[in-house]
Legacy VTK file of the C-alpha trace (Angstrom):
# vtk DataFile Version 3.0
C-alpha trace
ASCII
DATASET POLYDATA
POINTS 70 float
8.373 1.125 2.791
8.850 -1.150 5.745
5.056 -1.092 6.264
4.447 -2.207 2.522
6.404 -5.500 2.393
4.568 -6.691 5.704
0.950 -5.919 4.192
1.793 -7.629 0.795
4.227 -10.315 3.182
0.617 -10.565 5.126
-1.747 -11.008 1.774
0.981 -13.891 0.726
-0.247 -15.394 4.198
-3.609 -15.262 4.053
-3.801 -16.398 0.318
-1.567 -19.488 1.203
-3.636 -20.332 4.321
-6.490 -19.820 2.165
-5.573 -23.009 -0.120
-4.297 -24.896 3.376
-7.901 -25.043 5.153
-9.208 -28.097 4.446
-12.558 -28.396 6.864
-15.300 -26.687 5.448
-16.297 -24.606 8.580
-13.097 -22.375 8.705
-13.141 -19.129 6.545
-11.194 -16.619 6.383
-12.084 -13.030 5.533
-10.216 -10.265 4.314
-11.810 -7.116 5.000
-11.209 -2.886 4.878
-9.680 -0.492 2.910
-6.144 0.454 1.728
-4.338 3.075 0.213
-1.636 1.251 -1.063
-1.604 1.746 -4.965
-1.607 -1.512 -7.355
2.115 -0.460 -8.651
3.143 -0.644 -5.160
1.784 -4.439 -3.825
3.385 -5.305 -6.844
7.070 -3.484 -6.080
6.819 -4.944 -2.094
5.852 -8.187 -3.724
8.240 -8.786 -6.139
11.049 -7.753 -3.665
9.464 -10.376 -1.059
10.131 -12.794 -3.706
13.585 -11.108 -4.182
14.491 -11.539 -0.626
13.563 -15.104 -0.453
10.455 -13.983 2.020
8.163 -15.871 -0.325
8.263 -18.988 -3.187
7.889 -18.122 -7.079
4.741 -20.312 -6.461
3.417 -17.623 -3.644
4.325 -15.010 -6.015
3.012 -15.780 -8.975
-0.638 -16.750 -7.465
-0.172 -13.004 -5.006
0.441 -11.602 -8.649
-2.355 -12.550 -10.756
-4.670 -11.718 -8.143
-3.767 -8.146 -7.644
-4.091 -7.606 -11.530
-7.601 -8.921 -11.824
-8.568 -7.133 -8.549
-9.517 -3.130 -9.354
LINES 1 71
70 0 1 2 3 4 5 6 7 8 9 10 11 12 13 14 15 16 17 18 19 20 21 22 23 24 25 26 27 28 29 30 31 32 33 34 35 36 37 38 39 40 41 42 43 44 45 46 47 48 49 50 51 52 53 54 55 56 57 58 59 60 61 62 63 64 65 66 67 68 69
């Protein structure tokens, strides 16, 4: 369970660093495989926001993305 809240804790990251780059020659990429299930981002995510770890703001954008990703 422990290892769930640091991946989703680690896709908040990345999707707020995302939106901080400002120079147009840093990218960052995402990449491999998991086999977390949808249901389950969203529990580890919704208890990040629960424990303070991220901001309704964080949550909210984290959110939408997982449900328009397959």
């Amino acid at each position: 369970m422990r290892n769930h809240m640091i991946i989703a804790l680690g896709v908040a990251a990345c999707l707020t660093l995302t939106g901080c780059v400002s120079s147009s020659k840093s990218k960052v990429t995402v990449t491999g495989t998991t086999t977390i299930s949808k249901g389950q981002e969203l529990t580890d995510l919704q208890r990040a926001l629960d424990a303070g770890a991220i901001s309704q703001r964080d949550y909210d954008s984290v959110r939408a993305k997982l449900l328009k990703r397959d």
